[in-house]
C-alpha positions as CSV (number, residue, x, y, z in Angstrom):
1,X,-41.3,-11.1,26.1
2,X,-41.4,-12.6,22.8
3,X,-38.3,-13.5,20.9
4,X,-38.4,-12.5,16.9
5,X,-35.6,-13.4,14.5
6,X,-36.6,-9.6,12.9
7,X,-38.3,-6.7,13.8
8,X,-38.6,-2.8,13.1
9,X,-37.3,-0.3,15.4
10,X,-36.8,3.6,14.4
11,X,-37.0,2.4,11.0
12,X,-34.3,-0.2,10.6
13,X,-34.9,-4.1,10.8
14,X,-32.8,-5.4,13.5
15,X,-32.2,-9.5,13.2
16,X,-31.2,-11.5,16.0
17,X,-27.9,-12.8,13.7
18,X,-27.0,-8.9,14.4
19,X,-25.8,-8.9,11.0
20,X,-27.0,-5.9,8.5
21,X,-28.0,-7.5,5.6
22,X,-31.7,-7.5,5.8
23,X,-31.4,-3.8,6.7
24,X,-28.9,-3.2,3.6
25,X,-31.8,-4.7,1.2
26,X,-34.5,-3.0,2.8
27,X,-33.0,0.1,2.1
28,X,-31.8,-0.3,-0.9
29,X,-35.5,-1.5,-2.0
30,X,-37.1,1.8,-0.5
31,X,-34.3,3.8,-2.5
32,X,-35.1,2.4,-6.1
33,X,-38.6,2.7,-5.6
34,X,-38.5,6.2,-4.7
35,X,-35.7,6.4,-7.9
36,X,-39.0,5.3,-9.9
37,X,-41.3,7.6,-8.2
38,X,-39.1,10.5,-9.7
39,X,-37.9,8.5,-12.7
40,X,-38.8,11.6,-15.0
41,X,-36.9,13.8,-13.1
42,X,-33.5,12.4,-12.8
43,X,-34.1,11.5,-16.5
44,X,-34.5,14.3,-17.8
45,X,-32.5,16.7,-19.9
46,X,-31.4,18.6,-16.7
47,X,-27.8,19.4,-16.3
48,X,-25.7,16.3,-15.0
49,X,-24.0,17.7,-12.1
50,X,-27.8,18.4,-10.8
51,X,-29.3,15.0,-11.8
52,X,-26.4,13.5,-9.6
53,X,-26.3,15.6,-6.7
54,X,-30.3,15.2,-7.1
55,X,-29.6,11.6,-6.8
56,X,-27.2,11.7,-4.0
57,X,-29.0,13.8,-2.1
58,X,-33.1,12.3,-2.2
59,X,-31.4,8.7,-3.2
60,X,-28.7,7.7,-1.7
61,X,-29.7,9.3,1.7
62,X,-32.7,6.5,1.8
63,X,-30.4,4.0,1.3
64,X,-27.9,4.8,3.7
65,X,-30.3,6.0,6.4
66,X,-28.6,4.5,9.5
67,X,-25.1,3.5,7.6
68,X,-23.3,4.6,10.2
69,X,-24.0,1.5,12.4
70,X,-23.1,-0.9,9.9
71,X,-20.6,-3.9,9.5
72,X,-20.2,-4.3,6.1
73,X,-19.0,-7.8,4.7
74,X,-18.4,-8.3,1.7
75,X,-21.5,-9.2,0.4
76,X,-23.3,-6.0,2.0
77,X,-20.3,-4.1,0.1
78,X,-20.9,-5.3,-3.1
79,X,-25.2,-5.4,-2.8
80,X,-24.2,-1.3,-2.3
81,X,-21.9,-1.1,-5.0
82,X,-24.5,-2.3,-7.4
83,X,-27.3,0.0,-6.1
84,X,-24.7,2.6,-7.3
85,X,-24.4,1.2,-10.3
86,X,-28.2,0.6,-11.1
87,X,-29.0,4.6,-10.2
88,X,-26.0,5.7,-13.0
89,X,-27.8,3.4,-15.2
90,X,-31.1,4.2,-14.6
91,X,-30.8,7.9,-14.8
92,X,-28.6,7.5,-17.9
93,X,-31.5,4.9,-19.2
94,X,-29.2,2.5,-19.8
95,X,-30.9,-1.0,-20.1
96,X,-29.1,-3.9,-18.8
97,X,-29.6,-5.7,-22.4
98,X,-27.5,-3.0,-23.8
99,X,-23.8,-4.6,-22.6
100,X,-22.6,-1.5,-21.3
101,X,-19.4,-1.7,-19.1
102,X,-19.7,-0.7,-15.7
103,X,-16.2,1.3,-16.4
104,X,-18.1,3.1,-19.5
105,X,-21.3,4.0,-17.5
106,X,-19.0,5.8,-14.8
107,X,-17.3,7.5,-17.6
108,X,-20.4,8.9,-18.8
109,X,-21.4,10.6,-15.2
110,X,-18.4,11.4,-15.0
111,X,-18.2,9.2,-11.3
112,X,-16.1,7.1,-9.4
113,X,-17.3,4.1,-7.1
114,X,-17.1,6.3,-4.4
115,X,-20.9,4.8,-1.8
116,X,-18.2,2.9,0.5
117,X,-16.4,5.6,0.8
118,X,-19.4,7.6,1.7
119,X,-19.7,5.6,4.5
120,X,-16.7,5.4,5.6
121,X,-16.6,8.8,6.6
122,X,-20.4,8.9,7.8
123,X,-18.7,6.7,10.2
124,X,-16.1,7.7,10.8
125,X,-17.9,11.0,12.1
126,X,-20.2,9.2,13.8
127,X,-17.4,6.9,15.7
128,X,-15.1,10.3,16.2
129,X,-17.6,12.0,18.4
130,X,-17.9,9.0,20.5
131,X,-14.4,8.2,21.0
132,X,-13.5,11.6,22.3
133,X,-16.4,12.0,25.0
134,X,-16.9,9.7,28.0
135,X,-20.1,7.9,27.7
136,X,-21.9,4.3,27.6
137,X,-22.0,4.1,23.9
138,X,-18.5,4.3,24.0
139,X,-18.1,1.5,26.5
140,X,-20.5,-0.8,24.3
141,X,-18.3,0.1,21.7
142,X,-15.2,-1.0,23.9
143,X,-17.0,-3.4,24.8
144,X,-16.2,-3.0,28.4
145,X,-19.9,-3.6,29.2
146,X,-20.0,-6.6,32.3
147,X,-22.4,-9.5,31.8
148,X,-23.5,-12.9,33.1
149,X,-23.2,-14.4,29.2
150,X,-20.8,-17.0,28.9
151,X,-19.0,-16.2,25.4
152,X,-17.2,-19.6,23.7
153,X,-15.3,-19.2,20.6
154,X,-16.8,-20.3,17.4
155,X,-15.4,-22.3,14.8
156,X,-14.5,-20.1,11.8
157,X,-13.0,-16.6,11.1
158,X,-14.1,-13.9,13.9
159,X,-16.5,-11.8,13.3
160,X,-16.4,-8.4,12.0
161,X,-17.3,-5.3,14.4
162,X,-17.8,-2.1,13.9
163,X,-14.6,-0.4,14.4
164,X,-13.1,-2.9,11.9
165,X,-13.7,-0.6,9.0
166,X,-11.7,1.9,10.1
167,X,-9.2,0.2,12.2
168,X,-5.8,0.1,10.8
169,X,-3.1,-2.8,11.4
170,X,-2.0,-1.0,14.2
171,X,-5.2,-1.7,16.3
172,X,-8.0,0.0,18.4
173,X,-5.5,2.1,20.7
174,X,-4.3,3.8,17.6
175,X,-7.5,4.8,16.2
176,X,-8.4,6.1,19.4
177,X,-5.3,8.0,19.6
178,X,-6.1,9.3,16.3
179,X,-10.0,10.3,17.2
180,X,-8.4,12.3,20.5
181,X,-6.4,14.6,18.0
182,X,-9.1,16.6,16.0
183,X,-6.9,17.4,12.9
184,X,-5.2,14.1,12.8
185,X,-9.2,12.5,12.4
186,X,-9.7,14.9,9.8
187,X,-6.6,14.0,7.8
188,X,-7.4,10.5,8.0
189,X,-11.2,10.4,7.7
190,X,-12.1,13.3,5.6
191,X,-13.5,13.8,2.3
192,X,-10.8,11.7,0.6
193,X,-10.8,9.0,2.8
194,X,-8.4,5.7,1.5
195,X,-9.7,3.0,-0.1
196,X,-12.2,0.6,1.3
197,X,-11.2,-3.3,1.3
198,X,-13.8,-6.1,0.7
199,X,-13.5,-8.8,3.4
200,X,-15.6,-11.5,4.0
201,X,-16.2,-12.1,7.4
Protein backbone atom coordinates (compact mmCIF):
# COMPACT_ATOMS: atom_id res chain seq x y z
CA UNK A 1 0.00 0.00 0.00
CA UNK A 2 0.87 3.40 -0.75
CA UNK A 3 0.84 6.13 1.79
CA UNK A 4 -0.79 9.72 0.38
CA UNK A 5 -0.84 12.80 2.49
CA UNK A 6 -4.54 13.30 0.45
CA UNK A 7 -6.89 11.44 -1.39
CA UNK A 8 -10.63 11.20 -2.45
CA UNK A 9 -12.98 8.86 -1.06
CA UNK A 10 -17.05 9.08 -1.46
CA UNK A 11 -16.32 12.54 -2.42
CA UNK A 12 -14.52 14.08 0.47
CA UNK A 13 -10.61 14.56 0.64
CA UNK A 14 -9.32 12.81 3.56
CA UNK A 15 -5.55 14.10 4.68
CA UNK A 16 -3.44 12.05 6.75
CA UNK A 17 -3.20 15.35 9.46
CA UNK A 18 -7.08 14.16 9.90
CA UNK A 19 -7.89 17.57 10.07
CA UNK A 20 -10.93 19.00 7.74
CA UNK A 21 -9.59 21.93 6.21
CA UNK A 22 -8.82 20.82 2.82
CA UNK A 23 -12.25 19.28 2.68
CA UNK A 24 -13.90 22.63 4.15
CA UNK A 25 -12.24 24.56 0.87
CA UNK A 26 -13.00 21.98 -1.43
CA UNK A 27 -16.45 22.37 -0.75
CA UNK A 28 -16.75 25.63 -0.37
CA UNK A 29 -15.00 26.00 -4.01
CA UNK A 30 -17.54 23.48 -5.64
CA UNK A 31 -20.44 25.67 -3.84
CA UNK A 32 -19.52 29.14 -5.37
CA UNK A 33 -18.91 27.75 -8.58
CA UNK A 34 -22.17 26.19 -8.81
CA UNK A 35 -23.50 29.87 -7.15
CA UNK A 36 -22.02 31.18 -10.60
CA UNK A 37 -23.53 28.53 -12.72
CA UNK A 38 -26.97 29.84 -11.50
CA UNK A 39 -25.85 33.42 -10.94
CA UNK A 40 -28.93 34.77 -12.89
CA UNK A 41 -31.18 32.97 -10.96
CA UNK A 42 -30.51 33.80 -7.41
CA UNK A 43 -30.15 37.31 -8.86
CA UNK A 44 -32.97 37.90 -10.04
CA UNK A 45 -36.04 39.80 -9.20
CA UNK A 46 -37.53 36.68 -7.54
CA UNK A 47 -39.04 36.99 -4.14
CA UNK A 48 -36.32 36.94 -1.26
CA UNK A 49 -37.60 34.26 0.86
CA UNK A 50 -37.25 32.01 -2.51
CA UNK A 51 -33.77 33.26 -3.59
CA UNK A 52 -32.65 32.27 0.03
CA UNK A 53 -34.21 29.04 0.57
CA UNK A 54 -33.00 28.57 -3.23
CA UNK A 55 -29.61 29.19 -1.89
CA UNK A 56 -29.79 27.13 1.12
CA UNK A 57 -31.16 24.46 -0.36
CA UNK A 58 -28.83 23.86 -4.02
CA UNK A 59 -25.92 25.95 -2.12
CA UNK A 60 -25.26 25.39 1.04
CA UNK A 61 -26.03 21.62 0.76
CA UNK A 62 -22.73 21.44 -1.56
CA UNK A 63 -20.84 22.95 0.89
CA UNK A 64 -21.82 21.13 3.75
CA UNK A 65 -22.04 17.75 2.02
CA UNK A 66 -20.46 15.51 4.76
CA UNK A 67 -20.51 18.41 7.75
CA UNK A 68 -21.51 16.13 9.98
CA UNK A 69 -18.09 14.53 10.45
CA UNK A 70 -16.39 17.64 10.93
CA UNK A 71 -14.05 19.19 13.70
CA UNK A 72 -14.29 22.63 13.24
CA UNK A 73 -11.38 25.02 14.54
CA UNK A 74 -11.52 28.12 14.38
CA UNK A 75 -10.19 28.73 11.20
CA UNK A 76 -12.62 26.10 9.39
CA UNK A 77 -15.46 28.21 11.41
CA UNK A 78 -14.68 31.44 10.16
CA UNK A 79 -13.59 30.10 6.13
CA UNK A 80 -17.67 28.95 6.59
CA UNK A 81 -18.79 32.09 7.98
CA UNK A 82 -17.41 33.95 5.07
CA UNK A 83 -18.83 31.59 2.38
CA UNK A 84 -22.15 32.75 4.07
CA UNK A 85 -21.35 35.95 3.77
CA UNK A 86 -20.03 35.97 0.00
CA UNK A 87 -23.60 34.02 -1.14
CA UNK A 88 -25.67 37.20 0.71
CA UNK A 89 -23.52 39.36 -1.22
CA UNK A 90 -23.48 37.75 -4.25
CA UNK A 91 -27.13 37.24 -4.66
CA UNK A 92 -27.67 40.85 -3.36
CA UNK A 93 -24.76 41.94 -6.09
CA UNK A 94 -22.99 43.53 -3.70
CA UNK A 95 -19.32 44.20 -4.75
CA UNK A 96 -16.73 43.99 -2.25
CA UNK A 97 -15.44 47.63 -3.41
CA UNK A 98 -18.69 48.94 -2.34
CA UNK A 99 -17.79 49.02 1.79
CA UNK A 100 -20.84 47.43 2.76
CA UNK A 101 -20.98 46.14 6.45
CA UNK A 102 -21.37 42.63 6.95
CA UNK A 103 -24.14 43.68 9.73
CA UNK A 104 -25.97 45.81 6.82
CA UNK A 105 -25.83 42.94 4.14
CA UNK A 106 -27.61 40.57 6.87
CA UNK A 107 -30.10 43.32 7.37
CA UNK A 108 -30.93 43.37 3.86
CA UNK A 109 -31.80 39.37 3.61
CA UNK A 110 -33.23 39.79 6.42
CA UNK A 111 -30.49 36.78 7.95
CA UNK A 112 -28.58 35.88 10.87
CA UNK A 113 -25.15 34.12 10.88
CA UNK A 114 -26.90 31.14 11.40
CA UNK A 115 -24.17 28.02 8.79
CA UNK A 116 -22.54 26.92 12.30
CA UNK A 117 -25.55 26.48 13.70
CA UNK A 118 -26.69 24.51 10.75
CA UNK A 119 -24.21 22.22 11.62
CA UNK A 120 -24.52 21.87 14.79
CA UNK A 121 -27.60 20.25 14.56
CA UNK A 122 -26.66 18.16 11.30
CA UNK A 123 -24.59 16.84 13.90
CA UNK A 124 -25.96 16.69 16.43
CA UNK A 125 -28.61 14.27 14.54
CA UNK A 126 -26.11 12.55 13.18
CA UNK A 127 -24.23 11.88 16.72
CA UNK A 128 -27.86 11.25 18.45
CA UNK A 129 -28.61 8.17 16.47
CA UNK A 130 -25.36 6.80 17.22
CA UNK A 131 -25.22 7.28 20.83
CA UNK A 132 -28.52 5.60 21.41
CA UNK A 133 -27.82 2.25 19.46
CA UNK A 134 -25.06 -0.26 20.21
CA UNK A 135 -22.65 -0.33 17.37
CA UNK A 136 -18.80 0.03 16.19
CA UNK A 137 -19.16 3.62 15.12
CA UNK A 138 -20.16 4.35 18.43
CA UNK A 139 -17.15 2.64 19.99
CA UNK A 140 -14.72 4.63 17.43
CA UNK A 141 -16.51 7.42 18.70
CA UNK A 142 -15.68 6.30 22.42
CA UNK A 143 -12.86 5.53 21.39
CA UNK A 144 -12.91 2.24 22.98
CA UNK A 145 -11.36 0.73 19.90
CA UNK A 146 -7.93 -1.62 21.08
CA UNK A 147 -4.79 -1.11 19.21
CA UNK A 148 -1.01 -1.96 19.07
CA UNK A 149 -0.28 2.17 18.47
CA UNK A 150 1.73 3.55 21.18
CA UNK A 151 -0.04 7.11 21.69
CA UNK A 152 2.59 9.94 23.47
CA UNK A 153 1.34 13.27 24.39
CA UNK A 154 2.21 16.19 22.23
CA UNK A 155 3.41 19.32 23.15
CA UNK A 156 0.57 21.91 22.80
CA UNK A 157 -3.16 22.22 23.44
CA UNK A 158 -5.08 18.78 22.77
CA UNK A 159 -6.75 18.31 19.93
CA UNK A 160 -10.21 18.87 19.11
CA UNK A 161 -12.63 15.75 18.45
CA UNK A 162 -15.73 15.36 17.31
CA UNK A 163 -17.96 15.37 20.20
CA UNK A 164 -16.26 18.62 21.36
CA UNK A 165 -18.77 20.69 19.62
CA UNK A 166 -21.46 19.60 21.38
CA UNK A 167 -20.05 18.62 24.59
CA UNK A 168 -20.95 20.78 27.44
CA UNK A 169 -18.56 21.48 30.64
CA UNK A 170 -20.08 18.69 32.13
CA UNK A 171 -18.41 16.07 29.80
CA UNK A 172 -19.13 13.08 27.51
CA UNK A 173 -21.28 11.04 30.15
CA UNK A 174 -23.71 13.97 30.12
CA UNK A 175 -24.20 14.25 26.59
CA UNK A 176 -24.76 10.70 26.35
CA UNK A 177 -27.26 10.91 29.04
CA UNK A 178 -28.83 13.51 27.13
CA UNK A 179 -28.77 11.51 23.60
CA UNK A 180 -30.57 8.37 25.62
CA UNK A 181 -33.63 10.77 26.45
CA UNK A 182 -35.23 11.56 23.04
CA UNK A 183 -37.04 14.86 24.12
CA UNK A 184 -34.19 16.14 26.27
CA UNK A 185 -31.84 15.79 22.66
CA UNK A 186 -34.43 17.68 20.98
CA UNK A 187 -34.63 20.46 23.51
CA UNK A 188 -30.98 20.84 23.44
CA UNK A 189 -30.13 20.27 19.72
CA UNK A 190 -33.11 21.35 17.86
CA UNK A 191 -33.73 24.03 15.48
CA UNK A 192 -32.59 26.78 17.92
CA UNK A 193 -29.64 25.27 18.98
CA UNK A 194 -27.21 27.76 21.46
CA UNK A 195 -24.60 29.51 20.20
CA UNK A 196 -21.53 28.14 18.65
CA UNK A 197 -17.93 29.18 20.20
CA UNK A 198 -14.80 29.69 18.07
CA UNK A 199 -11.86 27.76 19.52
CA UNK A 200 -8.72 27.29 18.19
CA UNK A 201 -7.45 23.98 18.61
Amino acid sequence: LENVKCFKYLGSLLTDDGRCTCEIRSRIAMAKAAFNKKKILFTSKLDLNLRKKLVKCYIWSIALYGAETWTLRAVDQKHLESFEMWCWRKMEKINWTDYVRNEEVLIRVSEQRNILHEIRRWKANCIGHILCCKCLLKEVIEGKIEGQIEVTRRRGRRRKKMLDDLGDRRGYSHLKEKALDRIKWRNCFGRDCGPVVLTDY
